[in-house]
C-alpha positions as CSV (number, residue, x, y, z in Angstrom):
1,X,2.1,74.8,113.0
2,X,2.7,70.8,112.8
3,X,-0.1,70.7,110.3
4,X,2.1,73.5,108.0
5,X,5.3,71.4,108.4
6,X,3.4,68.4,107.5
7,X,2.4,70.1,104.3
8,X,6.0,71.9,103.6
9,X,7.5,68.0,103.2
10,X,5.6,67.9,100.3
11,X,7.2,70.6,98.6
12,X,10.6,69.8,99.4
13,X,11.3,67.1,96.9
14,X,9.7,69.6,93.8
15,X,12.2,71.6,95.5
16,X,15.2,69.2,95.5
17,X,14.6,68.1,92.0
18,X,14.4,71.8,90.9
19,X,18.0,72.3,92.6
20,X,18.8,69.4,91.0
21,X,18.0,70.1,87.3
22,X,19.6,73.3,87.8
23,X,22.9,72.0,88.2
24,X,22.8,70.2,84.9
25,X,25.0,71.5,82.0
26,X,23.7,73.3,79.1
27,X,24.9,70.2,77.0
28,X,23.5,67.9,79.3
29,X,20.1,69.5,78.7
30,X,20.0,69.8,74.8
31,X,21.6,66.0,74.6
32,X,18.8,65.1,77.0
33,X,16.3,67.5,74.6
34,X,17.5,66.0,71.6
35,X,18.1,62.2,72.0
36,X,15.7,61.3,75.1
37,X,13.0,63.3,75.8
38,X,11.0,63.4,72.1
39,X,10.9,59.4,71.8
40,X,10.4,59.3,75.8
41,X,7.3,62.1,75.7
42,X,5.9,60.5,72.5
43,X,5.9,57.1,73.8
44,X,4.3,58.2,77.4
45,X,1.7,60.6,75.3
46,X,0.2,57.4,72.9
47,X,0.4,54.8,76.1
48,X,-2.0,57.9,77.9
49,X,-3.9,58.5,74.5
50,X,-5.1,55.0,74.2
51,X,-5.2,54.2,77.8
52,X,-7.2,56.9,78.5
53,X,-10.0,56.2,75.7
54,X,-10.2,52.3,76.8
55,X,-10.8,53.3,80.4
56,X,-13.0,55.5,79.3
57,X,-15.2,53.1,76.9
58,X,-15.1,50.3,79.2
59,X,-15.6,51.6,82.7
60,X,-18.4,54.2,81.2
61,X,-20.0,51.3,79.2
62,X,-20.3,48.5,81.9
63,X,-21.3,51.5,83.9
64,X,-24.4,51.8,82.0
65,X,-24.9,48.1,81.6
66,X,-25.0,47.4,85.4
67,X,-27.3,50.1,86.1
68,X,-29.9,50.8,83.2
69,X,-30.4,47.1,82.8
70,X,-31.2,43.5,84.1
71,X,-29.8,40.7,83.0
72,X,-28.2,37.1,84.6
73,X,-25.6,37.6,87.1
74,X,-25.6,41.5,87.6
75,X,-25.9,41.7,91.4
76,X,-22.3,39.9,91.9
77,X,-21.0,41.3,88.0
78,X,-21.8,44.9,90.3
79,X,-19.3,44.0,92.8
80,X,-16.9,41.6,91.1
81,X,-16.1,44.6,88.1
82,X,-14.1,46.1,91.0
83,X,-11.6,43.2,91.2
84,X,-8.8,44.3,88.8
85,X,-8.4,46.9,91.3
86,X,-6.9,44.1,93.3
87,X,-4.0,43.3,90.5
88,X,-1.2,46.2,90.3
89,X,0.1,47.1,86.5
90,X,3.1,45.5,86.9
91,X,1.8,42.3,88.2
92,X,-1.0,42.1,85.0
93,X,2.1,42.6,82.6
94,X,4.1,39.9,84.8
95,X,1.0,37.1,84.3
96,X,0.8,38.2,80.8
97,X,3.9,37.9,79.9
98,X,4.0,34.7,81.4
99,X,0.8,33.2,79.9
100,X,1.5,34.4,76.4
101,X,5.5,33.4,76.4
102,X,6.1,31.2,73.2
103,X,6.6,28.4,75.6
104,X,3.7,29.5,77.7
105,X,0.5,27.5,78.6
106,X,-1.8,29.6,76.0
107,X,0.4,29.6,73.2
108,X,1.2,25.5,73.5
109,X,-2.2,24.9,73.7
110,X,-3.1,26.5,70.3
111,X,-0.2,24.5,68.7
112,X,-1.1,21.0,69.8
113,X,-5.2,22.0,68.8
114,X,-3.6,23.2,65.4
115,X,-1.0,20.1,65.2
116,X,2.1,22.5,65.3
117,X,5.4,21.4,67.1
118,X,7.6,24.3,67.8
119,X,7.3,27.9,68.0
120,X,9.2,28.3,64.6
121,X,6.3,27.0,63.1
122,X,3.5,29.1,65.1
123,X,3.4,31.5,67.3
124,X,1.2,35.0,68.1
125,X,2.2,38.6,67.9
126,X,4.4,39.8,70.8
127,X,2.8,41.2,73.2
128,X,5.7,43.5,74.4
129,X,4.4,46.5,72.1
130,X,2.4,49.4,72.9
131,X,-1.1,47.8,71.8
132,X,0.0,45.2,74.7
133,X,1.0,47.9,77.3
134,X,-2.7,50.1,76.3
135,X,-4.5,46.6,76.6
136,X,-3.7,45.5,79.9
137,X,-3.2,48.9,81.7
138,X,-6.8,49.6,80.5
139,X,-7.7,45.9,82.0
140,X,-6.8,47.2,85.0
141,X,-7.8,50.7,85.1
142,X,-10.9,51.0,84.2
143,X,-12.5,50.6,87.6
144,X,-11.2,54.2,88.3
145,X,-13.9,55.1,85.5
146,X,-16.6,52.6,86.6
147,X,-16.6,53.8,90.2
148,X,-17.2,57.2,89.7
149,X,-19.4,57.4,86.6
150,X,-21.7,54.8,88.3
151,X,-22.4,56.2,91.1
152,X,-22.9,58.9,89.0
153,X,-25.2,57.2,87.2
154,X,-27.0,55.5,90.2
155,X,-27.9,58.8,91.7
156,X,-29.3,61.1,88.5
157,X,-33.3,61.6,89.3
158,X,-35.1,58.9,87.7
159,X,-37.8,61.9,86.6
160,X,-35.0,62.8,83.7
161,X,-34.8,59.8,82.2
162,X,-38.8,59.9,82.3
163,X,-38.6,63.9,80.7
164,X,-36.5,62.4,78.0
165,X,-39.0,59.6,76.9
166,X,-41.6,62.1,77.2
167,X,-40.1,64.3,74.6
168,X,-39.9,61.4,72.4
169,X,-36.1,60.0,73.1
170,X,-35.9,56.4,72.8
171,X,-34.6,54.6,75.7
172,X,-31.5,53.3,73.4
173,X,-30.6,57.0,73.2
174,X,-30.8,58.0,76.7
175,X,-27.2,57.4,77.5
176,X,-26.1,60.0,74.4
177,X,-28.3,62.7,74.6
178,X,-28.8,62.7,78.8
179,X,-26.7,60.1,80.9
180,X,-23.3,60.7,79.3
181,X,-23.6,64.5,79.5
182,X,-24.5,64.6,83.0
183,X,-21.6,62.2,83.7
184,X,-18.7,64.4,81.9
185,X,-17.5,65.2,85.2
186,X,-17.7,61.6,86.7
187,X,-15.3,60.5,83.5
188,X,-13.4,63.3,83.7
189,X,-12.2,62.8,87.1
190,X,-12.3,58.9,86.5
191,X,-9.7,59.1,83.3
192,X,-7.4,61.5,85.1
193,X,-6.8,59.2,88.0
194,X,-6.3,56.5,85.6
195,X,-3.5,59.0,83.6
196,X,-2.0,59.5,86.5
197,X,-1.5,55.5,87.7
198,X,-0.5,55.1,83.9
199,X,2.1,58.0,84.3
200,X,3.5,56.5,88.1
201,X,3.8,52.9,86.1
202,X,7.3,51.5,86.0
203,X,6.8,47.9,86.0
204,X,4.3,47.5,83.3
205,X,6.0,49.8,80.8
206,X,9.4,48.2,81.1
207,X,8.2,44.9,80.8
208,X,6.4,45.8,78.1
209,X,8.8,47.2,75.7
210,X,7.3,51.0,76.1
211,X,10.2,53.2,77.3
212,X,7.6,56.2,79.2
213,X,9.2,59.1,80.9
214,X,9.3,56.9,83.8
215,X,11.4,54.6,82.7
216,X,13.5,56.8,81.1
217,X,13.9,58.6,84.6
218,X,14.8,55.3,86.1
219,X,17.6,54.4,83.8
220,X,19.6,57.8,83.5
221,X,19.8,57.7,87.3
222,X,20.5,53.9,88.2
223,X,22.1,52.9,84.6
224,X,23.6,56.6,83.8
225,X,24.4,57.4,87.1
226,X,23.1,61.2,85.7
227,X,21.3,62.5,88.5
228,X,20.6,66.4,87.6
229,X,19.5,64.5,84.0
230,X,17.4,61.9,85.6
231,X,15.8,65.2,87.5
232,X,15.4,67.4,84.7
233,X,13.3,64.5,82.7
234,X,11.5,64.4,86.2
235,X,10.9,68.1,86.3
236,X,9.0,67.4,82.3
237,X,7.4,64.8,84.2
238,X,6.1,67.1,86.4
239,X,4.6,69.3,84.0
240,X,2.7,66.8,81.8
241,X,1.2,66.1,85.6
242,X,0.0,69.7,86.1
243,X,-1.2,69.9,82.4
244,X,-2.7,66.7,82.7
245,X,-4.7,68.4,86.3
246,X,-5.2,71.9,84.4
247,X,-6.9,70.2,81.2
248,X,-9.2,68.1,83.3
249,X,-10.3,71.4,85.8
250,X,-10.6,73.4,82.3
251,X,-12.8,71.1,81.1
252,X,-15.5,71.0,83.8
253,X,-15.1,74.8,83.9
254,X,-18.5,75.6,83.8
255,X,-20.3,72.6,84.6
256,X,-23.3,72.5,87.1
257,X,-25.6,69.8,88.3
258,X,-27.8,69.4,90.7
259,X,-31.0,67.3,91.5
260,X,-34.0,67.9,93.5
261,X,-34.2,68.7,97.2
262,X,-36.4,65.9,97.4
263,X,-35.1,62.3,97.5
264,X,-33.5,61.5,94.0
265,X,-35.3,57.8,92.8
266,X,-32.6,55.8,91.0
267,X,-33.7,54.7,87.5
268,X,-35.5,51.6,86.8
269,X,-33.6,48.9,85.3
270,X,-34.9,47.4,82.4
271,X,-35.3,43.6,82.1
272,X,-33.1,42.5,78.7
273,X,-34.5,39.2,76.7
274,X,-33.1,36.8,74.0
275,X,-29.8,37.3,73.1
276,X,-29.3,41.5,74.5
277,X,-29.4,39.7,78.2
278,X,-26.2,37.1,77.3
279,X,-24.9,40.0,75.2
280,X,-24.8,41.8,78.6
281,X,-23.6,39.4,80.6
282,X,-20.7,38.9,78.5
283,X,-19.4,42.3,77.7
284,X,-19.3,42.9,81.7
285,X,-18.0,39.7,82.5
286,X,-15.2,39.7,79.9
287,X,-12.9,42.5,81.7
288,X,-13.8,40.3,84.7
289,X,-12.3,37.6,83.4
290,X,-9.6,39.3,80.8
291,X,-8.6,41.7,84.2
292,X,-8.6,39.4,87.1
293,X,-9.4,35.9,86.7
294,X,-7.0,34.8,84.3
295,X,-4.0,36.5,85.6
296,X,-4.7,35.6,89.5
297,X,-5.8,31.9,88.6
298,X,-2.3,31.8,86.5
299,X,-0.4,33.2,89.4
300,X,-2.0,30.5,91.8
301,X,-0.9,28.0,90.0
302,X,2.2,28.8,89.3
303,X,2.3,29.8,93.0
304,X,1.2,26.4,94.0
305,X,3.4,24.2,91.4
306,X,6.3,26.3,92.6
307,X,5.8,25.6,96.1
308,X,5.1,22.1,96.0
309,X,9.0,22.2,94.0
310,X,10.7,24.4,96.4
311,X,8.3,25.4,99.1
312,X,8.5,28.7,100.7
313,X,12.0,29.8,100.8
314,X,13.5,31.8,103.5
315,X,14.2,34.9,101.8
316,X,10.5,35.4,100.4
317,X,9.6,34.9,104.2
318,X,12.0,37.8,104.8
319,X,10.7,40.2,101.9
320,X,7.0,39.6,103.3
321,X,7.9,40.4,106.7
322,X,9.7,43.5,105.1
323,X,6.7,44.4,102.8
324,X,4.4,43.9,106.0
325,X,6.4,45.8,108.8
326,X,7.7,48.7,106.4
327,X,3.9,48.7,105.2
328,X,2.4,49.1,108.9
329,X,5.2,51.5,110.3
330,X,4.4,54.0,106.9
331,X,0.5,53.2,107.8
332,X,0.6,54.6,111.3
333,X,2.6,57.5,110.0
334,X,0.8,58.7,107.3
335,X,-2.4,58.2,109.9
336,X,-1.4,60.2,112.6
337,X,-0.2,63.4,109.8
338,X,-3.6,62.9,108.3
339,X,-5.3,63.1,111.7
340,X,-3.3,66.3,112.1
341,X,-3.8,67.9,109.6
342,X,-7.6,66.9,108.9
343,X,-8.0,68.4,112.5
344,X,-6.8,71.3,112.5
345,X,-8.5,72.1,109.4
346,X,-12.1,71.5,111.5
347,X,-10.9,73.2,114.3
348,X,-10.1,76.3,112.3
349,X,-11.7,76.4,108.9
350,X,-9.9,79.4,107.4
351,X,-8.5,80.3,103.8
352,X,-5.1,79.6,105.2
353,X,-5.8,76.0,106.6
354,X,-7.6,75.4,102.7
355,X,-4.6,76.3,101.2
356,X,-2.4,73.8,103.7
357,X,-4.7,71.4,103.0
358,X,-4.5,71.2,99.5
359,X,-0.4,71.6,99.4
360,X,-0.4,68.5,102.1
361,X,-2.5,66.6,99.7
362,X,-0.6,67.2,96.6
363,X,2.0,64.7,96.8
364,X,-0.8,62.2,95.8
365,X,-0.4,64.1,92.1
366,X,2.5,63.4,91.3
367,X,4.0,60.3,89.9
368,X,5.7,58.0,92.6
369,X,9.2,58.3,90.4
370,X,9.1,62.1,90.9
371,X,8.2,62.2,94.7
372,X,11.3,59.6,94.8
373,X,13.6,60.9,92.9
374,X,13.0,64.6,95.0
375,X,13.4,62.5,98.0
376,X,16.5,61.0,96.9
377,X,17.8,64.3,96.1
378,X,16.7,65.8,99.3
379,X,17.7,63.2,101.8
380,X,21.3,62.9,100.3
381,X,22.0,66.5,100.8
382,X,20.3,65.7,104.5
383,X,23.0,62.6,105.0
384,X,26.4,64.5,103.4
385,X,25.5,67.6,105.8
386,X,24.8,65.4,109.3
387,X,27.8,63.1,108.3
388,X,30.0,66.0,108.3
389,X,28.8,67.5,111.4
390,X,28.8,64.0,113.1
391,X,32.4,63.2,111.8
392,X,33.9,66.4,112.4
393,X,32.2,66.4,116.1
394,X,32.4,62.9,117.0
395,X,35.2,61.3,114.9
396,X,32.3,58.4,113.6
397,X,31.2,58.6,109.9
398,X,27.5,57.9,110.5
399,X,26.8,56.3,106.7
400,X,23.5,57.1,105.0
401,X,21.5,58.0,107.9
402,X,18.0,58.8,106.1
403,X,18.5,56.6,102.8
404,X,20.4,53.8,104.8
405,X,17.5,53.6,107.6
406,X,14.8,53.4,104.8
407,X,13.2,56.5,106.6
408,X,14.0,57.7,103.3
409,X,11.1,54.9,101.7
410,X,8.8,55.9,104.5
411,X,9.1,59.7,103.7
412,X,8.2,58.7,100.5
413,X,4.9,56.7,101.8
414,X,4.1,59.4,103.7
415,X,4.2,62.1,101.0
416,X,2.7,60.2,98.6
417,X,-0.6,58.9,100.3
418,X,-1.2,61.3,102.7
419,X,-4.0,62.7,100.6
420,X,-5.7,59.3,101.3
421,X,-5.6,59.9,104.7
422,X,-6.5,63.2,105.2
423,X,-9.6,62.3,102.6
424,X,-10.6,59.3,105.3
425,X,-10.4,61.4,108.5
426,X,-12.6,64.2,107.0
427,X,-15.2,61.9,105.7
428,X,-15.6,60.2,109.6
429,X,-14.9,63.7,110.9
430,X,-17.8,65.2,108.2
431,X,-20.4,63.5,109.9
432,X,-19.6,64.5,113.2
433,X,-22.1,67.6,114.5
434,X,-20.3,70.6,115.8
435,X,-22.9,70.9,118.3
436,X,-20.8,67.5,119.9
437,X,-17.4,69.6,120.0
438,X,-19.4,72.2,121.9
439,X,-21.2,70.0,124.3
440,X,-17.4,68.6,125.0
441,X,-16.6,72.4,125.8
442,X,-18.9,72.5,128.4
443,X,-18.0,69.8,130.4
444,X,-14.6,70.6,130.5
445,X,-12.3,68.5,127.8
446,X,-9.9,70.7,125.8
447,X,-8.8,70.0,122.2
448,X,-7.1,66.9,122.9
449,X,-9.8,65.7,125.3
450,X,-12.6,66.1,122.7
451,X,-10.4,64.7,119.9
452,X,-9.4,61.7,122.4
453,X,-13.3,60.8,124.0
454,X,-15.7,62.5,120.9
455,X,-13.9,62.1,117.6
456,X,-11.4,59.6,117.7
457,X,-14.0,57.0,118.6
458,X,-17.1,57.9,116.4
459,X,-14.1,58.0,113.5
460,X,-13.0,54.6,114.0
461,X,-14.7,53.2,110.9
462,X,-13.0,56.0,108.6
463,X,-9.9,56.0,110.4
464,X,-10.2,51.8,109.4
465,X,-10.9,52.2,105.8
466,X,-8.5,54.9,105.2
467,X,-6.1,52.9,107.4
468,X,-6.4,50.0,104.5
469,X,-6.6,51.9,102.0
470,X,-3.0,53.3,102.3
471,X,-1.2,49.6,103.8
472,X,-2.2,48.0,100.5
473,X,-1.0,51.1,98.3
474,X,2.1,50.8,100.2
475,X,2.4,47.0,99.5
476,X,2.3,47.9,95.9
477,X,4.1,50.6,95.2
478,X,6.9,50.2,93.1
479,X,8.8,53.0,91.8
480,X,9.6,54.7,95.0
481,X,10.7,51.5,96.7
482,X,12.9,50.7,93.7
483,X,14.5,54.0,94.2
484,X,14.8,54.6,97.8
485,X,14.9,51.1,99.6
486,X,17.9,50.5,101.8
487,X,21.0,48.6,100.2
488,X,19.9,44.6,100.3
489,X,16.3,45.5,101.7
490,X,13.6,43.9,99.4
491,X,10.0,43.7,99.3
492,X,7.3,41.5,97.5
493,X,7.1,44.0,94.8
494,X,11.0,44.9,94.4
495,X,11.0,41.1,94.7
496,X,8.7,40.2,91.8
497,X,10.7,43.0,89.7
498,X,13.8,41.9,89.8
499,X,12.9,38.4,89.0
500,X,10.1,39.5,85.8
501,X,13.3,41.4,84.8
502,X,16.0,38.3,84.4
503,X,12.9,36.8,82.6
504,X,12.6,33.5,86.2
505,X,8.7,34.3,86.7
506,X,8.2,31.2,88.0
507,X,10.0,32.5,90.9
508,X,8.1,35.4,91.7
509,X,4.5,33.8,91.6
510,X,4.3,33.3,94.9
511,X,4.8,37.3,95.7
512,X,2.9,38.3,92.9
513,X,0.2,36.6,94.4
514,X,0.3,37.5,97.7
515,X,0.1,41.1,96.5
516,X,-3.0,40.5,94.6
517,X,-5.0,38.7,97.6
518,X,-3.6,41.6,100.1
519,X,-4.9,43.7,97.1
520,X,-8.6,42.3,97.3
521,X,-9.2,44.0,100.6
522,X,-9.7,47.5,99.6
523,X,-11.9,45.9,96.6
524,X,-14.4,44.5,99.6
525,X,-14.3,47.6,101.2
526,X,-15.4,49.8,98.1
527,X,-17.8,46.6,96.7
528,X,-19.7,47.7,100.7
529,X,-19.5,51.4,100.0
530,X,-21.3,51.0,96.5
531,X,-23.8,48.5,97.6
532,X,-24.6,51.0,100.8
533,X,-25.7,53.5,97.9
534,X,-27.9,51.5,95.8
């Protein structure tokens, strides 16, 4: 039963938003149909167009790179590819912006190489277009491609590649004709999660000059005050989210692979010479570099001048121990509903307990503006209808009890990553033998015995990981904490929007990069996964 109600608050903000829409006028829908939606769905469908193809091209290429070849540096290039994971979308666009201002460090030192004075006289393209928003959201998604299609690539049977050379294909052509078809799946799956951050982006896109669905969500309810309009664009949302899911399913409709029962052998990497080996080494390194490097060495400095000017101020102080303590509290949560769930599904591995599995892991799917604007809707209606019994009862009007409390924000955590956590506890709980629940049986411990002295402790390094795993995503998320945080509640990343939005970055370096070097933890932890299946 807890593990149904678990999965039922994930349906009630598709629910809310559908009550929602519905209340809407029929001129408020074709004025919304008309004016908003075909520039807002356009924009959103050429930001995912190009986003997906450069994640797709880089993370598939540097895939290959790393692990059909040998060149200088690969061993830490394997690991340190990872990194932009580390930087959030809206912090790349904020360092960007910053580093390629008129006035910025990159653009002053071309002038005074060319022997230019003023801005008026030189300056490069803006990069608040579309080409600028496709350019660093691939930057930093493209490990969502690399991850999978390496591994992918890192596990085929070396006995294929040596079938293909011995029916004449040269080893240049090994990645068209056999690699890449046997890794569909791998960049399937790859490009739709990196379609789905693009779609949850709020940051980025605004600062950027690309008004996506998401923004244009945003704006009719906070600007507008519209919110069955703001819910309806939601709703569209929505769909473009199940499409996006259906297309990628349809396409790996009738793919199978499989590999020997014996021991797959990795391929061997061949050694590169002359110029192919720097060649190499540069066309990995440079997303490196492009990704992480330059953005997080920009926000240290500008960290560290700003510091030595000001130092740490009090209210930064205040918004970390908000990011940190909200962070936690939503951590705990979403573990213990994963363990739940995840649980029960062992202990009885029916249809049904499928099916409540999947609905309690869906609210990862949808975009963190939809799961917060549902929320919004749904914990309103919540507040008016306790105020009313509370005041009529009790005399005392209670205020915002849910959205005031920020239990609102944490609903919101815990919708949207549980899927993280229920993923985490099955993977420790995967590799525990049956035969040990039995064995538990027998010497007397019930359910909560066995799950207390057998699973809980053999689990502790999943339960860890996946523990991680959803603190920093809570850290960074930014739409839903825009949307639901309590009235004069902040956090690093509501923090470092406001001020990227008056145009002061200077004053949000220091959060910016805090969030990146909290953000480099998971990046360890999945750099020790991947080197524990070479």
């Amino acid at each position: 039963m807890a593990s149904v109600l678990i999965a039922a608050l994930t349906l009630v903000p598709i629910l809310a938003l559908a009550w929602q829409a519905a209340q809407g006028s029929e001129g408020l829908w074709s004025h919304l149909s008309r004016h908003v939606l075909p520039h807002a769905l356009g924009q959103t469908l050429i930001l995912m167009a190009g986003v997906g193809f450069l994640t797709a091209a880089i993370g598939t290429g540097i895939a290959w790179l790393v692990t059909a070849y040998d060149f200088p540096g690969r061993r830490s290039l394997e690991w340190a590819l990872l990194l932009p994971l580390a930087v959030p979308t809206y912090i790349i666009a904020y360092a960007y912006l910053d580093m390629l201002h008129p006035l910025g460090p990159f653009q002053s030192a071309i002038r005074a190489v060319l022997g230019f004075d003023s801005p008026r006289d030189f300056r490069l393209p803006d990069i608040r277009s579309m080409t600028g928003a496709i350019l660093l959201l691939g930057l930093v998604l493209y490990p969502y491609v690399y991850l999978p299609v390496r591994a992918m690539f890192m596990t085929q049977a070396a006995n294929l590649v040596e079938v293909a050379h011995t029916l004449g294909t040269p080893r240049r052509h090994i990645l068209w004709r056999v690699a890449l078809p046997l890794a569909r799946p791998a960049i399937a799956v790859g490009v739709s999660l990196a379609l789905m951050e693009t779609l949850n982006d709020i940051g980025a896109s605004e600062f950027l000059g690309v008004r996506s669905l998401t923004i244009s969500v945003y704006t009719t309810w906070v600007t507008r005050s519209d919110l069955a309009g703001a819910a309806q664009i939601a709703l569209a949302m929505l769909v473009l989210v199940v499409a996006l899911i259906t297309l990628e399913r349809w396409a790996r409709r009738k793919q199978r692979y499989s590999v020997s029962a014996q021991r797959a052998r990795s391929m061997s990497r061949q050694p590169l010479k002359g110029t192919a080996r720097w060649m190499a080494m540069g066309l990995c390194l440079l997303p490196v570099l492009l990704g992480f490097v330059l953005p997080a060495s920009h926000l240290a400095i500008e960290a560290w001048e700003r510091f030595q000017f000001a130092g740490l101020s009090a209210r930064l102080v205040t918004e970390a121990w908000n990011t940190f303590a909200l962070s936690a509290l939503a951590t705990v949560a979403v573990l213990l509903c994963g363990l739940v769930v995840a649980y029960t599904a062992r202990l009885f591995p029916q249809r049904g307990m499928q099916a409540v599995h999947r609905m309690a892991s869906l609210g990862y799917a949808m975009p963190g503006t939809i799961l917060a604007l549902g929320i919004l809707i749904a914990a309103g209606g919540f507040d008016r209808w306790i105020g009313r019994m509370i005041k009529d009862g009790l005399g005392v009007d209670p205020g915002l009890v849910l959205i005031g409390s920020g239990l609102a924000l944490g609903y919101a955590y815990l919708a949207r990553f549980l899927a993280i956590s229920i993923g985490s506890v099955e993977a420790g709980l995967s590799r525990i033998p049956r035969s040990y629940d039995q064995s538990a049986r027998t010497l007397g411990h019930g359910i909560g015995g066995t799950l207390r002295h057998v699973h809980l402790p053999l689990s502790r390094a999943a339960l860890a990981a996946g523990g991680l795993l959803v603190f920093v995503d809570c850290m960074k998320e930014l739409s839903a904490t825009l949307l639901l945080r309590p009235l004069n509640f902040e956090t690093l990343a509501t923090h470092l929007y406001g001020e990227a939005a008056r145009g002061t970055y200077e004053e949000a370096a220091i959060a910016a990069l805090a969030i990146v070097v909290v953000g480099i933890l998971p990046v360890i932890l999945l750099a020790r996964v991947g080197r524990g299946i070479q």
